[in-house]
C-alpha positions as CSV (number, residue, x, y, z in Angstrom):
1,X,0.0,0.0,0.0
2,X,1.2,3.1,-0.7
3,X,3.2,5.7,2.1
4,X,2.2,9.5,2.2
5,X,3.7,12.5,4.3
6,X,1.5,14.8,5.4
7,X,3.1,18.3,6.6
8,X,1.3,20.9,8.0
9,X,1.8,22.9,11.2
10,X,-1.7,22.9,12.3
11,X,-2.0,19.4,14.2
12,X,-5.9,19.2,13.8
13,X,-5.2,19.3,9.8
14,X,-2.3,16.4,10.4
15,X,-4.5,14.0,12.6
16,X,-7.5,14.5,10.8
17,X,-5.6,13.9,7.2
18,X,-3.9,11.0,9.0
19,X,-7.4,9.1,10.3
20,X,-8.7,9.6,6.9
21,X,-6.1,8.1,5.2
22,X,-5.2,5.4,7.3
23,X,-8.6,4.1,7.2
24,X,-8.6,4.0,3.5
25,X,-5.4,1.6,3.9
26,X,-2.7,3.8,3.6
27,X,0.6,4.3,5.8
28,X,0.8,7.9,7.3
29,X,3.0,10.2,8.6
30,X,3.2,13.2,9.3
31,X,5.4,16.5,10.1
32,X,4.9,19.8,11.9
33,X,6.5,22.1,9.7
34,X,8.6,22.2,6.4
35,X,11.7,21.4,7.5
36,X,10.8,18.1,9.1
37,X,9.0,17.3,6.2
38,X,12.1,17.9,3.8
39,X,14.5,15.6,6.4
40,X,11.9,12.9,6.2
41,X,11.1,13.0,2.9
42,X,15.1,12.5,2.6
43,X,15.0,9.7,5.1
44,X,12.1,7.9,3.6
45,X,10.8,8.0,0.1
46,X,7.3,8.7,-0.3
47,X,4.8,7.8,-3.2
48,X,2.9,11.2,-1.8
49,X,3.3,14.2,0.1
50,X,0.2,17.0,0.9
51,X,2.1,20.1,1.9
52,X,0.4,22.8,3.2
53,X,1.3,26.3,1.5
54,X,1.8,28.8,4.6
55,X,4.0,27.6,7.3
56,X,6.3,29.1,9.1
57,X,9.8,29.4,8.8
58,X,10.2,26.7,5.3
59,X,6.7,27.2,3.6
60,X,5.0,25.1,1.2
61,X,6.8,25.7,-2.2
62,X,10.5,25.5,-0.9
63,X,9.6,22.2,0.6
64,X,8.6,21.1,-3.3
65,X,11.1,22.6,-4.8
66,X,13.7,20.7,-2.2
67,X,11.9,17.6,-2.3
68,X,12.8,15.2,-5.6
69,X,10.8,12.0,-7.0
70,X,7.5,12.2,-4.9
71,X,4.2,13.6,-6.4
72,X,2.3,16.4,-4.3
73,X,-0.9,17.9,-3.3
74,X,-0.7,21.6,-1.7
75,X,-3.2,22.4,0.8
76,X,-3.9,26.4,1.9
77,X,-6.7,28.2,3.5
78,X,-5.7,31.1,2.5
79,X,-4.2,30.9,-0.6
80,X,-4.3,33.0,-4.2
81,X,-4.5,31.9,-7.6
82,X,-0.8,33.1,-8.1
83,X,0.1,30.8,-5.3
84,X,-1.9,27.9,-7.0
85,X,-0.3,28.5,-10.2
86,X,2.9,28.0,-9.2
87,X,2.7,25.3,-7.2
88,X,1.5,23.6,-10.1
89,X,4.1,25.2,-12.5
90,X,6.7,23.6,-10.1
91,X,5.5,20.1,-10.3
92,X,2.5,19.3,-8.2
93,X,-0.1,17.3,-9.0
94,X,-3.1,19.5,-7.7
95,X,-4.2,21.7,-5.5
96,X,-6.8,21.6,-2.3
97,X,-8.1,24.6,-0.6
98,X,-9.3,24.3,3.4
99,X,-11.5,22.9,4.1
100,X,-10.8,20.1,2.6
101,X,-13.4,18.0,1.2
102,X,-13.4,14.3,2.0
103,X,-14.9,13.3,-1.3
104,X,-12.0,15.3,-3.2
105,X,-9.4,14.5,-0.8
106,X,-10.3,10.5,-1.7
107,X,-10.4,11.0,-5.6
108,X,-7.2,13.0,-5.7
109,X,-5.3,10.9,-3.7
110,X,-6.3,7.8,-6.0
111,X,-5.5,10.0,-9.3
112,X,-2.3,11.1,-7.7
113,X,-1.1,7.5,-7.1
114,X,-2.1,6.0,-10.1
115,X,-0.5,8.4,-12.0
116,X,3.0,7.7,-10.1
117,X,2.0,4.1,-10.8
118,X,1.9,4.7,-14.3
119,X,5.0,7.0,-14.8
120,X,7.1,4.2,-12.8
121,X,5.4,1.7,-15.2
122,X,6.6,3.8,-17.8
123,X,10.2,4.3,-16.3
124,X,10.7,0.5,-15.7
125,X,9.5,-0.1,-19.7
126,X,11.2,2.8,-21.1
127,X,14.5,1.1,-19.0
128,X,13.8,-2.4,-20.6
129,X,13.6,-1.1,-23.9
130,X,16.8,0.8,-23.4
131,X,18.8,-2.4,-22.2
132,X,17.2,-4.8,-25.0
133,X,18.1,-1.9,-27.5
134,X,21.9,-1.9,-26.1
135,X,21.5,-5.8,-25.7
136,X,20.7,-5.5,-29.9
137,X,23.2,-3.3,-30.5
138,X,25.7,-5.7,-29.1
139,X,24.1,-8.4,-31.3
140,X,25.0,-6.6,-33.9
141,X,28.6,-6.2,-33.1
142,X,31.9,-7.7,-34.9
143,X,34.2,-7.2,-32.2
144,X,38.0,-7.5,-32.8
145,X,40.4,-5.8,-34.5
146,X,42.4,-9.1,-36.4
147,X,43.3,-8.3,-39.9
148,X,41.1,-11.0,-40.5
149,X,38.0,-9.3,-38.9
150,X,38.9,-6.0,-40.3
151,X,38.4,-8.3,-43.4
152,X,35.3,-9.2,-42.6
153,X,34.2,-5.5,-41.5
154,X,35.4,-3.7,-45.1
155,X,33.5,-6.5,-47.1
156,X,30.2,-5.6,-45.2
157,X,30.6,-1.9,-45.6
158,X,30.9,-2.5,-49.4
159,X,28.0,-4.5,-49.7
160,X,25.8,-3.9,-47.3
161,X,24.2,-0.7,-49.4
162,X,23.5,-3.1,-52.3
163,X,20.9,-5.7,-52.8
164,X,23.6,-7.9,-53.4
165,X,23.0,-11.6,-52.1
166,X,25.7,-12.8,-49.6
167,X,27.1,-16.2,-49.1
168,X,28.1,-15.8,-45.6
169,X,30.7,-19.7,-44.3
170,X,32.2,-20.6,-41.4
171,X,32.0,-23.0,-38.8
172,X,29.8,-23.1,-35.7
173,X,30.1,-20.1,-33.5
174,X,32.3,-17.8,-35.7
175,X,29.5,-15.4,-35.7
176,X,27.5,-15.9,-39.3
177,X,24.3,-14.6,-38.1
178,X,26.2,-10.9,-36.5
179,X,27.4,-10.3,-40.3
180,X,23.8,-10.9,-41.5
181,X,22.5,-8.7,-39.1
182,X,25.7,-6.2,-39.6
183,X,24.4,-6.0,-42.9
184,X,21.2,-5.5,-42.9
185,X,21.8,-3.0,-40.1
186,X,23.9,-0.7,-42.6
187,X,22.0,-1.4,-45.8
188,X,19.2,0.5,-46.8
189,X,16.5,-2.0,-45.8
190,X,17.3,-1.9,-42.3
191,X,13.7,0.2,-41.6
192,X,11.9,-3.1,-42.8
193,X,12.1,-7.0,-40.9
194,X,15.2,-9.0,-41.2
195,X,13.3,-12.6,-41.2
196,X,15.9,-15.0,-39.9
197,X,15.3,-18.9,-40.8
198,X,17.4,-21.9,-39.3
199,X,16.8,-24.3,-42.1
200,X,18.6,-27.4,-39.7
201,X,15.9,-26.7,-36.9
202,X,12.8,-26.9,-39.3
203,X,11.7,-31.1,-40.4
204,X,12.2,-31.0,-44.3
205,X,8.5,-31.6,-44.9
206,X,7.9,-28.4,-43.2
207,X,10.3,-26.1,-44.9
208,X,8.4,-24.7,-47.5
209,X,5.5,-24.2,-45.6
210,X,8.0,-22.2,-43.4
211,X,9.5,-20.3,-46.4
212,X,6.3,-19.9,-48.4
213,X,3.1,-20.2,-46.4
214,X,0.5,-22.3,-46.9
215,X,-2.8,-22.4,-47.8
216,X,-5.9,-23.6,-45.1
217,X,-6.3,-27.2,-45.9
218,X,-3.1,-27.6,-48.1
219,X,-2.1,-30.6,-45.0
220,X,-3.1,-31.7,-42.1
221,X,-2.4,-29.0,-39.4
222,X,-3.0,-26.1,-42.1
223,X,-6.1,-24.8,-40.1
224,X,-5.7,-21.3,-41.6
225,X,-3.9,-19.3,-44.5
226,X,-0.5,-18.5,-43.2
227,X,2.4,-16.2,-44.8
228,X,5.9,-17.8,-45.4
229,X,9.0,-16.2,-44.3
230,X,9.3,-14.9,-47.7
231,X,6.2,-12.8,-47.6
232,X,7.2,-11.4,-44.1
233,X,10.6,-10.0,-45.4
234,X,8.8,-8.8,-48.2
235,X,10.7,-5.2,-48.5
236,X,13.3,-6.3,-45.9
237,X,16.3,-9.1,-46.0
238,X,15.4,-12.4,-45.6
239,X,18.4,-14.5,-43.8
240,X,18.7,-18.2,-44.6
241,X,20.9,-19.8,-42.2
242,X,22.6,-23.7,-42.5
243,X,21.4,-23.2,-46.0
244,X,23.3,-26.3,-46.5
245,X,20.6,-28.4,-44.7
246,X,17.9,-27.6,-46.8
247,X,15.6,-30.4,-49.0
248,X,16.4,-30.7,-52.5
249,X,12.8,-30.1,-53.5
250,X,12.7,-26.5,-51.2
251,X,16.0,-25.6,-52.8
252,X,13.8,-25.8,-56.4
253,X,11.6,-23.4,-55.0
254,X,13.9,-20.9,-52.9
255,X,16.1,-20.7,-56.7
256,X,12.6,-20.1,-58.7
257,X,11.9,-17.7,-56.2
258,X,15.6,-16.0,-56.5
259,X,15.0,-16.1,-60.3
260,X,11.8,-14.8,-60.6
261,X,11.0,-12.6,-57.3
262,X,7.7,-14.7,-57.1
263,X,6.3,-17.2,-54.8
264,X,3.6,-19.6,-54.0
265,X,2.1,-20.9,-51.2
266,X,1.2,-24.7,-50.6
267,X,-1.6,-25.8,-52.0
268,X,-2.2,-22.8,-54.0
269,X,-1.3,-21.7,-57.5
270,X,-1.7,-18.0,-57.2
271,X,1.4,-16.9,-57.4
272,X,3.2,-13.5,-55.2
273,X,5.5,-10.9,-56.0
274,X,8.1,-10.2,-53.5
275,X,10.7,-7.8,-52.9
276,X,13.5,-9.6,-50.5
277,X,17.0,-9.6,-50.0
278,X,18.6,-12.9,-49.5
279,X,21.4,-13.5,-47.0
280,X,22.8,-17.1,-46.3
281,X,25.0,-19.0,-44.3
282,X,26.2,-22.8,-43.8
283,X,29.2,-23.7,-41.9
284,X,29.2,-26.8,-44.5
285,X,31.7,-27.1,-47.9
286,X,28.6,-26.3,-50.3
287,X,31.1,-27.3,-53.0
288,X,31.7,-30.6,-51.6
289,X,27.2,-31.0,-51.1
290,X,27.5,-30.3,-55.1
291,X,29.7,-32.9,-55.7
292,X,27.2,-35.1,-53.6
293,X,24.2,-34.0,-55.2
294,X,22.9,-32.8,-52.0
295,X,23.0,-29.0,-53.1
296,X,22.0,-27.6,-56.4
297,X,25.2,-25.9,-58.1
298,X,22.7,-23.6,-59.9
299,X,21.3,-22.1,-56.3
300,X,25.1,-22.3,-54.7
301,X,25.6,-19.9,-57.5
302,X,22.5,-17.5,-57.1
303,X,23.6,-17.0,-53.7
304,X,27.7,-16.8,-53.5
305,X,27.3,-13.4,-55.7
306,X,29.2,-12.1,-52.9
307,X,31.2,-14.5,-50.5
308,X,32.4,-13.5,-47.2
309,X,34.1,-16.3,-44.9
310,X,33.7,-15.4,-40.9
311,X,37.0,-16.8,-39.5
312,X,37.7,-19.3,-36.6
313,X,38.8,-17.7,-33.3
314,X,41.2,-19.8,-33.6
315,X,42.8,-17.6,-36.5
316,X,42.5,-14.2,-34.4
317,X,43.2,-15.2,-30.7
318,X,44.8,-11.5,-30.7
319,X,41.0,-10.5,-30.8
320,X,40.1,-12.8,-27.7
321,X,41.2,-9.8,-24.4
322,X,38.8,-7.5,-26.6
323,X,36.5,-10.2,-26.8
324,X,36.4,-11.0,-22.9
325,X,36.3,-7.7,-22.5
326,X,33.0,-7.0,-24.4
327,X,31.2,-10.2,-22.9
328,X,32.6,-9.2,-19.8
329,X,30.7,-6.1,-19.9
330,X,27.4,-7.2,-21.5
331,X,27.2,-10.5,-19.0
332,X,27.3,-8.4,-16.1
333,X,24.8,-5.9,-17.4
334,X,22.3,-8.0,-18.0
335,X,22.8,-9.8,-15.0
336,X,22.9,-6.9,-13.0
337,X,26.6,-7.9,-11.4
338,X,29.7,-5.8,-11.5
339,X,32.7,-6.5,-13.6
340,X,35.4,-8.6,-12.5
341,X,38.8,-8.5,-13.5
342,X,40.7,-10.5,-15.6
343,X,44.7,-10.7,-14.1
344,X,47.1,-10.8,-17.5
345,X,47.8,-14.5,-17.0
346,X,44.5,-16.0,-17.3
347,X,43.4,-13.6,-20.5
348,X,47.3,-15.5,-21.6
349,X,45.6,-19.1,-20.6
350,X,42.3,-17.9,-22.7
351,X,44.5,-17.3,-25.5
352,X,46.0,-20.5,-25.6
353,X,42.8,-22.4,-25.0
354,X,41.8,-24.4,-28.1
355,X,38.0,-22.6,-29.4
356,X,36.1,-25.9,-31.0
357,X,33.3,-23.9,-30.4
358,X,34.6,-20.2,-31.2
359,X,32.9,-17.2,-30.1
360,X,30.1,-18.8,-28.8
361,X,32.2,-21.4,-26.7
362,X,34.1,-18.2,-25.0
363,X,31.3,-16.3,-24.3
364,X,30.1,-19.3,-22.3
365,X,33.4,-19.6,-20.4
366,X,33.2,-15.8,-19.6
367,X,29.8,-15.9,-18.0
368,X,30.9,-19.3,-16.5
369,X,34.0,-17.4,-14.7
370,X,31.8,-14.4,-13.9
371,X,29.2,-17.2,-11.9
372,X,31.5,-19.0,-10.3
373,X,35.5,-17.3,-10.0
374,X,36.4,-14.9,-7.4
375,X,37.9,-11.7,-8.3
376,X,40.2,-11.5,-10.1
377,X,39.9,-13.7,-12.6
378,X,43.0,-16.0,-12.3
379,X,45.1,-18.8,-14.9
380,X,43.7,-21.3,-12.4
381,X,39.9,-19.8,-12.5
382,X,40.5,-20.6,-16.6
383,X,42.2,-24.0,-16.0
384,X,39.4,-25.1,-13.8
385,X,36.6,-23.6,-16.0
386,X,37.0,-23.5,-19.5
């Protein structure tokens, strides 16, 4: 329930306020005069204070202007308009003239605390959407400075203001999906959806439904028309990653598609324009799935107009202190800890750790030595944890 000050130097006014609002639930206090009511208004936050204009010594308005974060209702018996102006001019929520009526005193007090509820509501969302906006920023991050990343970084300023299609290899945990999302950040879709599709997570007799749509009654399941990833990225960039796994028969269709900027759905033959960008990644040898027959060499070719290859970390372990760095940072953000210190010798033993699972392998060590190493982070911490 929430806590309100009431200051005012006539004690009748304080009791009276204080028995009214205490039977309606609330938690009172009160204070004789303004310069109590500042000093507890510092010692205890309040959701709401009624002040009373004239007192003494501090009136009314210096104790607003003093007192930060709290919403407030003036109270005067003898007040003007002037007065009543600028009390509201400096922040409070309304204004009450003696006697106070008990209907208006009820109705104000619930408007005034459920507009504080709301702006905190607002705060707390407005906060969330900061941190998931920094937590996306991050996401879209390529950090190192390697010759090899540098690479990387110069290939996706070049392309990434064309419609260009990019053929985007490496192994598991290089960081694939961060250029696709580098490069639809920077191109001049990036107002529009980037659609992202794992074509190893989705059964192969669902894939073109999941790239396509479907019509209602096209299979069993198909309760309703439904849009295909295509269609939502229509305007935007349309990321296709572990291309390599996809069906022979939805490779026919994602290459007709390329070819002819059209699709259609399953079970229909009405056939849709689209307008997407096509970004794809495998951390498989498509060139070696040709010579298989398990990729079509006409589709590898539709897509590798512009080839960029995301290197092992491994190859750039002069990027892995910048690296710990970063994750140390974002971990400890969005786990609300603080940062802990890496000594020189255990960012030496990270180094010379063997990455099987690259980037995404060290990150996991990171937040594993942020859980459970003291500070600082030591050689043993990394022997014992990664």
């Amino acid at each position: 329930m929430a806590r309100i000050l009431v200051i005012d130097d006539e004690r009748a006014i304080r009791n009276t306020l204080k028995e009214i609002l205490e039977f309606e639930g609330y938690t009172v206090d009160t204070a004789a005069d303004g310069k109590s009511g500042v000093e507890a208004a510092k010692k205890q936050p309040y959701d709401l204070v009624y002040c009373d204009v004239k007192m003494p010594g501090m009136d009314g308005i210096e104790v607003l202007e003093q007192v930060e974060d709290t919403t407030f209702i003036m109270i005067s018996g003898h007040a003007t308009v002037e007065t009543a102006v600028e009390a509201l001019k400096k922040g409070a929520f309304d204004f009450l003239e003696k006697p106070i009526d008990l209907n208006r005193l009820l109705v104000t007090t619930k408007n005034a605390l459920d507009r504080r509820q709301l702006q905190s509501e607002v705060k707390t969302k407005t906060e969330e959407v900061r941190k998931l906006r920094n937590q996306l920023s991050h996401q879209n991050e390529m950090i190192g400075e390697s010759e090899a990343i540098r690479h990387v970084r110069d290939v996706i300023d070049k392309v990434a203001a064309t419609d260009a299609r990019v053929l985007i290899t490496g192994s598991n945990g290089t960081g694939k999906e961060v250029v696709a999302r580098m490069i639809h950040a920077h191109s001049q879709r990036n107002k529009q959806p980037l659609v992202e599709v794992n074509c190893a997570a989705i059964p192969s007799e669902l894939i073109e439904s999941e790239l396509f749509g479907h019509m209602k009654g096209s299979f069993t399941g198909a309760v309703k028309d439904r849009a295909g990833k295509f269609e939502q990225a229509d305007g935007g960039t349309l990321f296709l990653d572990e291309i390599g796994d996809m069906s022979l028969a939805a490779q026919t269709k994602v290459l007709r598609a390329l070819q002819e900027n059209e699709i259609t759905r399953v079970g229909s033959d009405k056939t849709i324009r689209v307008n997407v960008r096509v970004l794809a990644a495998t951390n498989k040898n498509l060139k070696d799935e040709i010579a298989k027959g398990t990729f079509r060499e006409d589709l590898y070719h539709r897509l590798n107009v512009i080839p960029v290859h995301v290197p092992d970390l491994d190859e750039r372990k002069e990027d892995i202190p910048l690296l710990v760095n970063h994750f140390n940072q974002l971990i400890s953000s969005e786990q609300g800890r603080a940062c802990k210190t890496f000594s020189e010798e255990a960012i030496a033993a990270l180094q010379q750790h063997h990455w099987q699972g690259n980037v995404r392998e060290l990150r996991n060590v990171v937040e594993r030595l942020l859980i459970l190493a003291d500070n600082p982070v030591t050689e043993q911490d990394v022997t014992n944890f990664a």
